[in-house]
LOLOZA-901183 format. One line per 10 residues: their letters; for each residue z, y, x of N, C-alpha, C. Coordinates in nm, 2 decimals. Atoms other than C-alpha are relative to their C-alpha. Layout:
REM residues N
A	Z:Y:X:Z:Y:X:Z:Y:X  ...
END
This chain:
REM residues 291
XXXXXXXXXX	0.00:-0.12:0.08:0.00:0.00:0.00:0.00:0.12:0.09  -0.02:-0.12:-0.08:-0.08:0.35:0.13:0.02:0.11:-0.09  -0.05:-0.10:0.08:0.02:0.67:0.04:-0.09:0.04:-0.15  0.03:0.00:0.12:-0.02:0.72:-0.36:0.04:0.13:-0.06  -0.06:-0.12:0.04:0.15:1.06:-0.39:-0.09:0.16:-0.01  0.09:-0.12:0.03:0.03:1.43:-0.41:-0.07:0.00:0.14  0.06:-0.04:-0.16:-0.23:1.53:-0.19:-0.03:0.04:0.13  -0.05:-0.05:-0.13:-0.12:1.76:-0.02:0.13:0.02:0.07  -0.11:0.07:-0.09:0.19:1.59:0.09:0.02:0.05:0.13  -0.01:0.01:-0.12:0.35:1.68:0.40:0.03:-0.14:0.10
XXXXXXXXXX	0.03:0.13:-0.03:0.29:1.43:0.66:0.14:-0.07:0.02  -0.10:0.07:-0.02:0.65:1.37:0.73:0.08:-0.06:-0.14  -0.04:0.03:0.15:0.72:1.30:0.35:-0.05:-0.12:0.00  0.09:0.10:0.01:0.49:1.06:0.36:0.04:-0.12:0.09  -0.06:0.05:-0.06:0.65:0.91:0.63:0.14:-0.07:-0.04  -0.12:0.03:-0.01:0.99:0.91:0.53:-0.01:-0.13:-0.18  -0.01:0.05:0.13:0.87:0.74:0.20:-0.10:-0.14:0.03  0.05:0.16:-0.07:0.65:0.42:0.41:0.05:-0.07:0.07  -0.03:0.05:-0.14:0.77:0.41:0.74:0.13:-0.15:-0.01  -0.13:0.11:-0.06:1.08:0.15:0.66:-0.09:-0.18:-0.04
XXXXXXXXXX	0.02:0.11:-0.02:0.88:-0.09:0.56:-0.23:-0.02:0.09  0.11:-0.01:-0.07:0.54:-0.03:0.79:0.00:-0.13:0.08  0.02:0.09:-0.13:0.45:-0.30:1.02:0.11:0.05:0.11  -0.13:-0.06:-0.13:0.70:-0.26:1.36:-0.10:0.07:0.10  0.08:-0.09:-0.08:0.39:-0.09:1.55:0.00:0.07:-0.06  -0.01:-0.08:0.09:0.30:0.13:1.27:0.13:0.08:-0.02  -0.13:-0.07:0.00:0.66:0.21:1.23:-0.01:0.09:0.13  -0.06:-0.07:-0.12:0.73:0.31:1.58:-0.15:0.12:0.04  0.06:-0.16:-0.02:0.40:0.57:1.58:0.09:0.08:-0.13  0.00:-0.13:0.12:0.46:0.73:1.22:0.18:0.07:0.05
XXXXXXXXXX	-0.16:-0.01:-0.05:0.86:0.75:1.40:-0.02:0.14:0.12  0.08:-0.13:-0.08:0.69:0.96:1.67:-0.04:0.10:-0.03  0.05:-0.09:0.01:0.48:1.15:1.49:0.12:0.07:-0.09  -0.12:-0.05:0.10:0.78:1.25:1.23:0.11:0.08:0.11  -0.11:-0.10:-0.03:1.01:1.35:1.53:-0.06:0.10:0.14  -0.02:-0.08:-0.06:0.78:1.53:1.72:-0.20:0.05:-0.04  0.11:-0.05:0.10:0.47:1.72:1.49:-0.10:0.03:0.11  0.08:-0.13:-0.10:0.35:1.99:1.81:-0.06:-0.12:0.02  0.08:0.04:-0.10:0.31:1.71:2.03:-0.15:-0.10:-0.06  0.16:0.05:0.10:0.07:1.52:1.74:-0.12:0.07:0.03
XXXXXXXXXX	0.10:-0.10:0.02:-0.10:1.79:1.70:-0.10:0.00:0.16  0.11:-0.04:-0.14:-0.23:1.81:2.09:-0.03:-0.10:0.06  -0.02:0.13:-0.07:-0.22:1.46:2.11:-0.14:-0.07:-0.09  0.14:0.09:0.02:-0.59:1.20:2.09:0.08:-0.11:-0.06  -0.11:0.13:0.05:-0.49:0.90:1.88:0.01:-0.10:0.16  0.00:0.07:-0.09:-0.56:0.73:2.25:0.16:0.07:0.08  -0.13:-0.08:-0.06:-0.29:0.97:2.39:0.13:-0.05:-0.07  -0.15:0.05:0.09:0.00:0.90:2.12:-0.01:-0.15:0.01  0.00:0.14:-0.04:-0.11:0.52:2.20:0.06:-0.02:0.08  -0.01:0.02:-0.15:-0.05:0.55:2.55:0.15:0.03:-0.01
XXXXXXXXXX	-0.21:-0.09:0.01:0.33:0.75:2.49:0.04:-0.12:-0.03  -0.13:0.11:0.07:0.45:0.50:2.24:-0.06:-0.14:0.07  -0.01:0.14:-0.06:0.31:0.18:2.41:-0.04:-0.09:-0.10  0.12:0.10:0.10:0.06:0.05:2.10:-0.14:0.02:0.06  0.17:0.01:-0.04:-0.33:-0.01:2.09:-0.04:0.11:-0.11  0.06:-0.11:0.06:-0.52:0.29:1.94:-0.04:-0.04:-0.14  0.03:0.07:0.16:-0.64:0.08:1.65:0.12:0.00:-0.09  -0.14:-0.03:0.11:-0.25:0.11:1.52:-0.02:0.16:-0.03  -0.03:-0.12:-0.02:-0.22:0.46:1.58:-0.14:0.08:-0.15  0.15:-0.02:0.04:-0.58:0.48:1.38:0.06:-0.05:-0.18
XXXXXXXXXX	-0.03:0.01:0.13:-0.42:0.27:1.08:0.11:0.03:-0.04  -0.10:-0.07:0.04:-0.10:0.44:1.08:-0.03:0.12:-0.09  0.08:-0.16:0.02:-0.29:0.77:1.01:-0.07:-0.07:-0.21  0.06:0.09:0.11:-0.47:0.55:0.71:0.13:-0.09:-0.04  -0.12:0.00:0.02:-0.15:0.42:0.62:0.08:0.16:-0.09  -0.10:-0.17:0.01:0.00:0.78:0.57:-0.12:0.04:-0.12  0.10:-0.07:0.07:-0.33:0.85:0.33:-0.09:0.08:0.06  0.16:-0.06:-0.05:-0.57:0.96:0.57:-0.08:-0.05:0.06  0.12:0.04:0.01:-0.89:0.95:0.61:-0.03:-0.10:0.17  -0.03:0.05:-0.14:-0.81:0.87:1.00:0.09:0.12:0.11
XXXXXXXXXX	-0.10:-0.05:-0.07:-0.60:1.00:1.30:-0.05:0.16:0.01  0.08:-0.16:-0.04:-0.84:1.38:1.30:0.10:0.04:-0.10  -0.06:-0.03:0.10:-0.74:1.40:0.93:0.20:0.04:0.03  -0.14:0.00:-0.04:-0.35:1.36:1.07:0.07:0.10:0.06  -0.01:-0.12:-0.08:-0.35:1.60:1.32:-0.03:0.12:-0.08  0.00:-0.17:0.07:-0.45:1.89:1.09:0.11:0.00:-0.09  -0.13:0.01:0.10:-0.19:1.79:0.85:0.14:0.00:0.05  -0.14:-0.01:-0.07:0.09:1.78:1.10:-0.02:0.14:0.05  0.00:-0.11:-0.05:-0.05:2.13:1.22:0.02:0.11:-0.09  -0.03:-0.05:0.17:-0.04:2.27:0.85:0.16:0.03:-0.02
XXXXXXXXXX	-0.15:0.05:0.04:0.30:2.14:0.80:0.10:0.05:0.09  -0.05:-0.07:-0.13:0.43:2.29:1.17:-0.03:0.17:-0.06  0.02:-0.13:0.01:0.26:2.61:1.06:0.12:0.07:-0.14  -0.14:-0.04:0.07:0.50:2.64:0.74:0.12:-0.03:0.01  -0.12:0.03:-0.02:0.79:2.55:0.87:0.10:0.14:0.03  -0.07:-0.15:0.01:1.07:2.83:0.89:0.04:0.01:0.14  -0.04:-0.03:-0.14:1.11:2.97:1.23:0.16:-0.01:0.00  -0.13:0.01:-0.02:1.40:2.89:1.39:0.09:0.11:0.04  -0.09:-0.13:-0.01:1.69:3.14:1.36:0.08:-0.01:0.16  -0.08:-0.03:-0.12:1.90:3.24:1.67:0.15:-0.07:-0.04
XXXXXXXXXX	-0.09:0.07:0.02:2.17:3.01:1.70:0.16:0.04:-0.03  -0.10:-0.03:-0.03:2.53:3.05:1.57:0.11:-0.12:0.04  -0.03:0.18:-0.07:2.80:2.79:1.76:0.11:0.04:-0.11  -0.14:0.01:0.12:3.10:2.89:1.48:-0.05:-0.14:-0.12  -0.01:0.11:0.10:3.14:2.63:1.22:-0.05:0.00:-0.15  0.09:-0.04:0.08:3.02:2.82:0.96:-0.18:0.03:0.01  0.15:0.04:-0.09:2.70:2.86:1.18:-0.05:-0.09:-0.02  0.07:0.19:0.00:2.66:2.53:1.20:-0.02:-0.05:-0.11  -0.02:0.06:0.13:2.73:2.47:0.84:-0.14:0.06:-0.07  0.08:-0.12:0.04:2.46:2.78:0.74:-0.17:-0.10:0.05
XXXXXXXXXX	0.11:0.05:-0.06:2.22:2.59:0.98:-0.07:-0.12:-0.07  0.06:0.15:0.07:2.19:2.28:0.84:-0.03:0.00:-0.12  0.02:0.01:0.12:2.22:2.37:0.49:-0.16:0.06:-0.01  0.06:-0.05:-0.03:1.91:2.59:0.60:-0.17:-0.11:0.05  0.07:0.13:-0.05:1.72:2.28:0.74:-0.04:-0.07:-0.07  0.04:0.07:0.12:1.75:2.08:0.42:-0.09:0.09:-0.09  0.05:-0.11:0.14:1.64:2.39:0.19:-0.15:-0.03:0.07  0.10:0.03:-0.05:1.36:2.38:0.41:-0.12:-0.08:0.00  0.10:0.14:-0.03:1.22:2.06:0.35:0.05:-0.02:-0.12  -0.06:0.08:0.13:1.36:2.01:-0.03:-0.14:0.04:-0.04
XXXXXXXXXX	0.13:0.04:0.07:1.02:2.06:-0.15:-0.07:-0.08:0.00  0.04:0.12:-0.03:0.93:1.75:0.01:0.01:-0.12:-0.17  -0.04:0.10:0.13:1.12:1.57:-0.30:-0.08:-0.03:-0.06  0.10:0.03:0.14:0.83:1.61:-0.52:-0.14:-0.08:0.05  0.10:0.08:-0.05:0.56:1.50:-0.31:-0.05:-0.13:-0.04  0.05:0.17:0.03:0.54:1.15:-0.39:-0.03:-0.03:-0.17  0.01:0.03:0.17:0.58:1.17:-0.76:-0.18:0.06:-0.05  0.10:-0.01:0.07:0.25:1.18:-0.97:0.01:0.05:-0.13  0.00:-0.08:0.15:0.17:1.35:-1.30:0.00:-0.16:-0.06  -0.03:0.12:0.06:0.12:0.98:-1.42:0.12:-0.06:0.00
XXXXXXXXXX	-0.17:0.03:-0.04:0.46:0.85:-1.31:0.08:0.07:-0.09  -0.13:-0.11:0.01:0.64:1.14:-1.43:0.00:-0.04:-0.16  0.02:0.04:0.16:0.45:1.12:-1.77:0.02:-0.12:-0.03  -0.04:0.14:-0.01:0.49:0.75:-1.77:0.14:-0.02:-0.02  -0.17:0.03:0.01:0.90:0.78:-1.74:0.05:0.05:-0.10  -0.04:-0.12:0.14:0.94:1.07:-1.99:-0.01:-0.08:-0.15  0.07:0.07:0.11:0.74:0.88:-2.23:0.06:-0.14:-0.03  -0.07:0.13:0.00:0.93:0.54:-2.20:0.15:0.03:0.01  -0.11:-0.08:0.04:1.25:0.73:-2.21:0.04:0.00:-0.13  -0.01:-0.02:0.19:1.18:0.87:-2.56:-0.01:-0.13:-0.07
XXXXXXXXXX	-0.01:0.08:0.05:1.06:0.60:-2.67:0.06:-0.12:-0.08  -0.07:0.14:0.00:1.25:0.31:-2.59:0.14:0.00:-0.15  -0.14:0.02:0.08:1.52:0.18:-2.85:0.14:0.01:0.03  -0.10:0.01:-0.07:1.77:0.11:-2.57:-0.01:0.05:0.16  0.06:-0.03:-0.22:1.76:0.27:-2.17:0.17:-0.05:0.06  -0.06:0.02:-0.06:1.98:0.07:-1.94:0.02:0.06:0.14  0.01:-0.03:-0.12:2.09:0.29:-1.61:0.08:-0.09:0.08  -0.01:0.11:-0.11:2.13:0.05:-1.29:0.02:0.12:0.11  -0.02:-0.08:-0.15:2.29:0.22:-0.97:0.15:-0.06:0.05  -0.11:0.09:-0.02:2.50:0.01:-0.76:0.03:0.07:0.20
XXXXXXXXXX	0.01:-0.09:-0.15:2.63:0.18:-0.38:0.03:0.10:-0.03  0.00:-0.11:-0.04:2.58:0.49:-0.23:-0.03:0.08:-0.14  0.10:-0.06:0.11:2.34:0.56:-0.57:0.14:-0.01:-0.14  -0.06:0.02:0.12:2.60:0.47:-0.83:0.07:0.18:-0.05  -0.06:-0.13:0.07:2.77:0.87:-0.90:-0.19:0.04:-0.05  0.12:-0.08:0.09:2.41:0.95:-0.93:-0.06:-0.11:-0.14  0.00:0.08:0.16:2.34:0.67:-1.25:0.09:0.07:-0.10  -0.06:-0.05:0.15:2.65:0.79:-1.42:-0.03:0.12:-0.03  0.05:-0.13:0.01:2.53:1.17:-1.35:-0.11:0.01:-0.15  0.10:0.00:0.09:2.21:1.06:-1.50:0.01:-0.02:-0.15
XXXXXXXXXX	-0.01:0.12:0.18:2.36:0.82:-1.81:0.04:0.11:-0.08  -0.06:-0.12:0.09:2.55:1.15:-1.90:-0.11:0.11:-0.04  0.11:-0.09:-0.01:2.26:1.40:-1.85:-0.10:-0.08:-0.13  0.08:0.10:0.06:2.05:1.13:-2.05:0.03:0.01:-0.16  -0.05:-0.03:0.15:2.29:1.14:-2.38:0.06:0.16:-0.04  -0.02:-0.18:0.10:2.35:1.50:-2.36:-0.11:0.07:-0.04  0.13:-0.05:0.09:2.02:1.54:-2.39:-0.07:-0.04:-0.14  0.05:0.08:0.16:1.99:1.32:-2.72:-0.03:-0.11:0.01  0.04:0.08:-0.02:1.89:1.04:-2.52:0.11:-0.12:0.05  -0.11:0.06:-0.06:2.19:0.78:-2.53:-0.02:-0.10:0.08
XXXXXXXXXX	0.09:0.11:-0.12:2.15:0.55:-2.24:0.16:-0.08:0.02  -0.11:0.09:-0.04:2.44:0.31:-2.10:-0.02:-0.02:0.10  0.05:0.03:-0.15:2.54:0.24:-1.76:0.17:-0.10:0.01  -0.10:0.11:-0.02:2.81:-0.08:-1.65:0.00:0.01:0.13  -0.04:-0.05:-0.11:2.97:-0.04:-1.36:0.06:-0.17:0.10  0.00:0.18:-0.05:3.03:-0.45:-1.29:-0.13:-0.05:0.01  0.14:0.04:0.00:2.73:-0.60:-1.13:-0.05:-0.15:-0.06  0.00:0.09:0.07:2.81:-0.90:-1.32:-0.04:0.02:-0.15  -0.02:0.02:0.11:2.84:-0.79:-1.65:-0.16:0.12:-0.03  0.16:-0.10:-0.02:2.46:-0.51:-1.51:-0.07:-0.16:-0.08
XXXXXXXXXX	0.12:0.11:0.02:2.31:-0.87:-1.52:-0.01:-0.05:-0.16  0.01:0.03:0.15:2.44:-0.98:-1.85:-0.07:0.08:-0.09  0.00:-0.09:0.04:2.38:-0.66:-2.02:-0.15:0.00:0.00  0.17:0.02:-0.03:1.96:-0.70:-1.90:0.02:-0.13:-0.05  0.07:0.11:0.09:1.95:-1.03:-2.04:0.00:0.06:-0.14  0.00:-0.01:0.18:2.03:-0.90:-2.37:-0.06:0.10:-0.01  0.08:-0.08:0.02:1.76:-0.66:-2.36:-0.13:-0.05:-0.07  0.10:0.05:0.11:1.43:-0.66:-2.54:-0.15:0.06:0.04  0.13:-0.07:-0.06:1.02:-0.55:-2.50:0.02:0.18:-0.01  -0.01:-0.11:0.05:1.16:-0.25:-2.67:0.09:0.06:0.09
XXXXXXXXXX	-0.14:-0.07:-0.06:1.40:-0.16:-2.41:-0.05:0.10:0.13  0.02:0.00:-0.10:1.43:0.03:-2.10:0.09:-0.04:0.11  -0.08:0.01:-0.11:1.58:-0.03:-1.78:-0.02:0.09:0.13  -0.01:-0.11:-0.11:1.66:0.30:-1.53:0.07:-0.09:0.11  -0.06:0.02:-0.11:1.74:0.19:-1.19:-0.03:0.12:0.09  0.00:-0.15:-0.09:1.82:0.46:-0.91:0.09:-0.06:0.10  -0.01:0.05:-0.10:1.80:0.34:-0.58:-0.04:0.09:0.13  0.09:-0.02:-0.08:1.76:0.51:-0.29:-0.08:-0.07:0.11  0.09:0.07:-0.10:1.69:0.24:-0.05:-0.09:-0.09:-0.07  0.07:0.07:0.05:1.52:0.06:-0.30:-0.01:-0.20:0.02
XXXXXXXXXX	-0.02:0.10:-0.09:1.67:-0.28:-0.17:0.12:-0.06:-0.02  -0.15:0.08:0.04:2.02:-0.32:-0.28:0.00:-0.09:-0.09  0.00:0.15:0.05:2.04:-0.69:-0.37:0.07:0.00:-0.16  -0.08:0.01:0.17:2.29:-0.62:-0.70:-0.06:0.11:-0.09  0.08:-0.07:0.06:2.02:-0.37:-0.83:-0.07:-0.11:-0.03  0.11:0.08:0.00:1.75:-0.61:-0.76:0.01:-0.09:-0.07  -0.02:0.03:0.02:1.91:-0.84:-0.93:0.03:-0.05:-0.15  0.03:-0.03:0.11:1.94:-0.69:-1.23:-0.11:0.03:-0.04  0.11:0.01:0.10:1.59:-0.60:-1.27:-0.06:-0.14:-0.02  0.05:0.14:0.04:1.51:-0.95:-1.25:0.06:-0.04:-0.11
XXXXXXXXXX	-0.04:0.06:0.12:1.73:-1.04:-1.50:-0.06:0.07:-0.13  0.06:-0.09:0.09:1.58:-0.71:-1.74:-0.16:-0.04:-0.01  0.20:0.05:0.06:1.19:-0.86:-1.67:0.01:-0.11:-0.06  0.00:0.14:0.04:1.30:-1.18:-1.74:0.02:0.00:-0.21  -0.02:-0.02:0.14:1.43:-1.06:-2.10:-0.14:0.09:-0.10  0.11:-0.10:0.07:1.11:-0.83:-2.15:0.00:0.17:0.02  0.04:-0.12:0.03:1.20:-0.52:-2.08:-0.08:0.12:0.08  0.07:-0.03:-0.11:1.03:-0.25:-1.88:0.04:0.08:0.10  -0.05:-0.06:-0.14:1.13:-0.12:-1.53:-0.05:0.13:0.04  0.05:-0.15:-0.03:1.15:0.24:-1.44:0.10:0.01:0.12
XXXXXXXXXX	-0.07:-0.04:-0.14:1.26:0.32:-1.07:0.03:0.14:0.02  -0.02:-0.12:-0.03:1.40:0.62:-0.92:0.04:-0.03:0.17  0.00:0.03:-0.12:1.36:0.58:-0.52:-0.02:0.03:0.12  0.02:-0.06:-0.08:1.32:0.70:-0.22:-0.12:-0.08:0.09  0.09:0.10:-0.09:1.08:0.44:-0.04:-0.15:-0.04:-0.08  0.18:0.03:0.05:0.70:0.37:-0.15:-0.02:-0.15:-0.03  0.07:0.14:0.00:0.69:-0.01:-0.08:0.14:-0.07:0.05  -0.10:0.09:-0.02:1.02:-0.10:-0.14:0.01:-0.09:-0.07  0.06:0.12:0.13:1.08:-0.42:-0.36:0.02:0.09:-0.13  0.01:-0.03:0.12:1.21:-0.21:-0.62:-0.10:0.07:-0.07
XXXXXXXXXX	0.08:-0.09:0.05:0.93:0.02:-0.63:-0.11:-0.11:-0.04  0.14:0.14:0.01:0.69:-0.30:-0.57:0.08:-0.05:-0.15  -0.08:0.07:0.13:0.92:-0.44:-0.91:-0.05:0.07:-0.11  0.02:-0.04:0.16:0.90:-0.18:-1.17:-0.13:0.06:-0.01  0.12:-0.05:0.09:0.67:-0.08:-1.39:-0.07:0.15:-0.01  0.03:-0.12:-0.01:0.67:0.28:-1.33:0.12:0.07:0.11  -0.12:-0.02:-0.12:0.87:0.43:-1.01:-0.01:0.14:0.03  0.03:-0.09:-0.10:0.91:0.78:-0.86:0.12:0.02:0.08  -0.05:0.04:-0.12:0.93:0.79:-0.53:0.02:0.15:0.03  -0.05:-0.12:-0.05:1.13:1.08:-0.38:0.01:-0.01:0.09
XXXXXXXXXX	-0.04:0.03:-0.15:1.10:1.08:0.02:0.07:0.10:-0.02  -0.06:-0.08:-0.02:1.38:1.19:0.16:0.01:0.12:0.09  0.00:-0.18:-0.10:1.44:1.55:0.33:0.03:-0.01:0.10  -0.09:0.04:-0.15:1.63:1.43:0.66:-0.14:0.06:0.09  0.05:-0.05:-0.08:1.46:1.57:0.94:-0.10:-0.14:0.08  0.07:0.14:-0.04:1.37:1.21:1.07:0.03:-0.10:-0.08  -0.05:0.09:0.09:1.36:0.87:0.95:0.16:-0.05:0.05  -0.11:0.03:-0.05:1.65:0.83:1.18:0.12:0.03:-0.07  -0.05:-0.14:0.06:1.83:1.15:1.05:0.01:-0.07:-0.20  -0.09:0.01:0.14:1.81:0.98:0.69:0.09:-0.15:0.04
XXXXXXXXXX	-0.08:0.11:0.00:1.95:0.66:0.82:0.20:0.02:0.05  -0.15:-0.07:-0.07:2.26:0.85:0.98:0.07:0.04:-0.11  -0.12:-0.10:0.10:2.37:1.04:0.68:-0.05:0.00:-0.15  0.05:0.01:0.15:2.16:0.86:0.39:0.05:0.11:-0.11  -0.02:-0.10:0.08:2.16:1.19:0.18:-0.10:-0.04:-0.17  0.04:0.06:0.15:2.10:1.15:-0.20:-0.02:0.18:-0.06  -0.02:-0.12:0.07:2.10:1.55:-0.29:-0.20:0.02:-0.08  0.18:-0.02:0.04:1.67:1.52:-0.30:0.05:-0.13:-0.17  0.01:0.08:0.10:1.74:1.22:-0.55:0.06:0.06:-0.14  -0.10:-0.12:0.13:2.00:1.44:-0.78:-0.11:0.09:-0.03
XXXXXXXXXX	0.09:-0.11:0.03:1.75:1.74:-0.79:-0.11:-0.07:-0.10  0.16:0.07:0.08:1.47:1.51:-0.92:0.08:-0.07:-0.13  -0.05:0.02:0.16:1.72:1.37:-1.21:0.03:0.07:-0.09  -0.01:-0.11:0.09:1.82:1.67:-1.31:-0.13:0.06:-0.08  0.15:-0.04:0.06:1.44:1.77:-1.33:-0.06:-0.05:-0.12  0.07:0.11:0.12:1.35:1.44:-1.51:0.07:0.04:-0.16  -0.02:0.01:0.14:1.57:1.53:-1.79:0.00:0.08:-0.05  0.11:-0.15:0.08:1.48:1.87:-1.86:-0.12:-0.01:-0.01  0.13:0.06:0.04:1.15:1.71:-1.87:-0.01:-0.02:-0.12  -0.01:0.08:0.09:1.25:1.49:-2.12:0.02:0.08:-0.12
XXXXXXXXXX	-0.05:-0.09:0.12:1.44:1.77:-2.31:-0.13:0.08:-0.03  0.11:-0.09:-0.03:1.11:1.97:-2.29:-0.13:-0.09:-0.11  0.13:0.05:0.10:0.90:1.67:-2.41:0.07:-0.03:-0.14  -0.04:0.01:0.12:1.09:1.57:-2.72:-0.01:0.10:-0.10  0.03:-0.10:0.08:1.07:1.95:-2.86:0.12:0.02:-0.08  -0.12:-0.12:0.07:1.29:2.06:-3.15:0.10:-0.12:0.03  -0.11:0.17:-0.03:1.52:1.68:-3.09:0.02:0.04:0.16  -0.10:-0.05:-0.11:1.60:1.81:-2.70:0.05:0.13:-0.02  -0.08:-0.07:0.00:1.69:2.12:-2.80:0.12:0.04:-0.09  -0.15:0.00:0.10:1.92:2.04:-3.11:0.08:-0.08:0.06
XXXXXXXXXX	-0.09:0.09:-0.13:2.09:1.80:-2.85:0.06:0.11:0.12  -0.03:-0.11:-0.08:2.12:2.08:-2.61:0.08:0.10:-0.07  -0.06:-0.12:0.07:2.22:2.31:-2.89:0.17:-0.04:-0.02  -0.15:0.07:0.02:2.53:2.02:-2.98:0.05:0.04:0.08  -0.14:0.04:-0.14:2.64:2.00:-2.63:0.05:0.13:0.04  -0.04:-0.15:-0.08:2.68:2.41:-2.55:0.11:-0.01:-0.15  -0.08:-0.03:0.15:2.84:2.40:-2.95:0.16:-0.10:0.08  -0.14:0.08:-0.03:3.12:2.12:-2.78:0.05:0.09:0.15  -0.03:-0.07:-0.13:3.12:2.31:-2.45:0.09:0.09:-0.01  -0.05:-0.13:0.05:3.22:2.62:-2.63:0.13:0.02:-0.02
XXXXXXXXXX	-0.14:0.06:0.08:3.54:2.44:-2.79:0.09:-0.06:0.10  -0.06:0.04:-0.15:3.62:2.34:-2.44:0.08:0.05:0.08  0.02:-0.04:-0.06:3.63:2.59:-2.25:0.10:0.08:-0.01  -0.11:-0.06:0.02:3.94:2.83:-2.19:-0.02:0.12:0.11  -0.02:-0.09:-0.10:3.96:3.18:-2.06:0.10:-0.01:0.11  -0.12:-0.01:-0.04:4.17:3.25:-1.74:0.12:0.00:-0.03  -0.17:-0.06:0.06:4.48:3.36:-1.98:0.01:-0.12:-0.08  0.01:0.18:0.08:4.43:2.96:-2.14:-0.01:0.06:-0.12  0.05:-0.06:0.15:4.29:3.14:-2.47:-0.10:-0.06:-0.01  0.13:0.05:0.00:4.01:2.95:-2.58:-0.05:0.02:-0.12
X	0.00:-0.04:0.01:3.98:3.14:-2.78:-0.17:0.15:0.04
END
């Protein structure tokens, strides 16, 4: 599988959303080209062969891999993507500095998130959303605050969804599903065994698979029926494996369900209208007057 996302993807998106499961040559160019753009750019696919210690014919289907046409096409796209990047500020060494920097770093590259997703996909999830009779959310790990985020976001929009927090009782819960059902899973590695687990048990019952993921050609994404893929923002593939960040995957749930609220029409916004109506009754001035 090669890149399926928007077209004008940056190439390190594109990267962070193949590279884990690429071939181990293929991996270790697109790993190169991801942590170091300039030297792409001034580099012959024979050149970047010779650095990393493959045969040019990888370096050729990496490039084709990534969605392009070959390693020329690569090089303008890594030069594109270098040219918008935000110059780098004058360094501060305080701790707020440092804090400033990095938050600065992610903002940077959070428009990466959307890249991979398609108008098909998107419409494809929205649409099986409303639909469905029942939506099961699945998030087991690192991913699980973002499921229940979503299950809640999901019924406050009108759309009551359920999410089980035992990976025993995830399995059960997909058997007793139906053609008419859905099943939300939100993965970012796309790989955790007691996700996987459960969508097997949810195809097995009929129903249909909708992913939320960070990887292109991971099994989950290879599993469901409709997937979007959110590469992550980390600076490398390394850089997401250090500090697996989930904030790109949050941004894009939140999106999805103002989607949803958006496609449903006057039914998301009398759901939206309920929840500010209970919010309201909630809510207490400083002086505890709620008044």
């Amino acid at each position: 599988m090669a890149w399926h996302g928007a077209p004008d993807a940056p190439a390190t998106a594109r990267i962070h959303a193949l590279a884990p499961s690429m071939h181990a040559g293929e991996r270790r160019v697109a790993e190169a080209i991801a942590a170091d753009l300039a030297t792409t750019v001034e580099s012959t696919a024979q050149d970047l062969a010779d650095a990393i210690g493959v045969g040019r014919a990888t370096v050729i289907r990496t490039a084709q891999t990534l969605g392009y046409d070959g390693y020329p096409q690569l090089r303008v796209a890594a030069a594109r993507e270098l040219a918008h990047a935000a110059p780098a500020a004058e360094a501060d060494p305080s701790l707020v500095g440092t804090l400033r920097a990095s938050v600065e770093r992610f903002a940077s590259r959070l428009g990466h998130a959307v890249s991979g997703i398609t108008e098909e996909a998107l419409d494809g999830v929205i649409r099986a959303l409303d639909e469905a009779d029942r939506v099961l959310v699945i998030a087991n790990g690192l991913s699980s605050p973002l499921g229940l985020d979503l299950q809640l976001r999901l019924t406050a929009a009108g759309r009551p969804a359920e999410i089980v927090p035992d990976s025993l009782a995830q399995r059960i819960a997909a058997r007793q599903m139906s053609p008419r059902d859905v099943c939300l899973v939100v993965s970012g590695s796309g790989a955790n065994e007691a996700s996987l687990a459960v969508v097997r048990a949810a195809r097995d019952a009929g129903a249909r698979i909708l992913a939320i993921t960070s990887f292109a050609r991971s099994p989950l994404a290879l599993e469901a029926d409709t997937a979007l893929i959110v590469p992550s923002v980390g600076e490398s593939f390394r850089d997401e494996l250090l500090h697996t960040s989930r904030a790109a995957l949050t941004l894009i749930i939140e999106s999805v369900v103002d989607a949803l609220i958006a496609h449903r029409g006057s039914r998301g916004r009398d759901a939206r209208d309920a929840v500010l109506r209970e919010l309201g009754t909630a809510i207490r001035d400083p002086e505890g007057d709620s008044r």
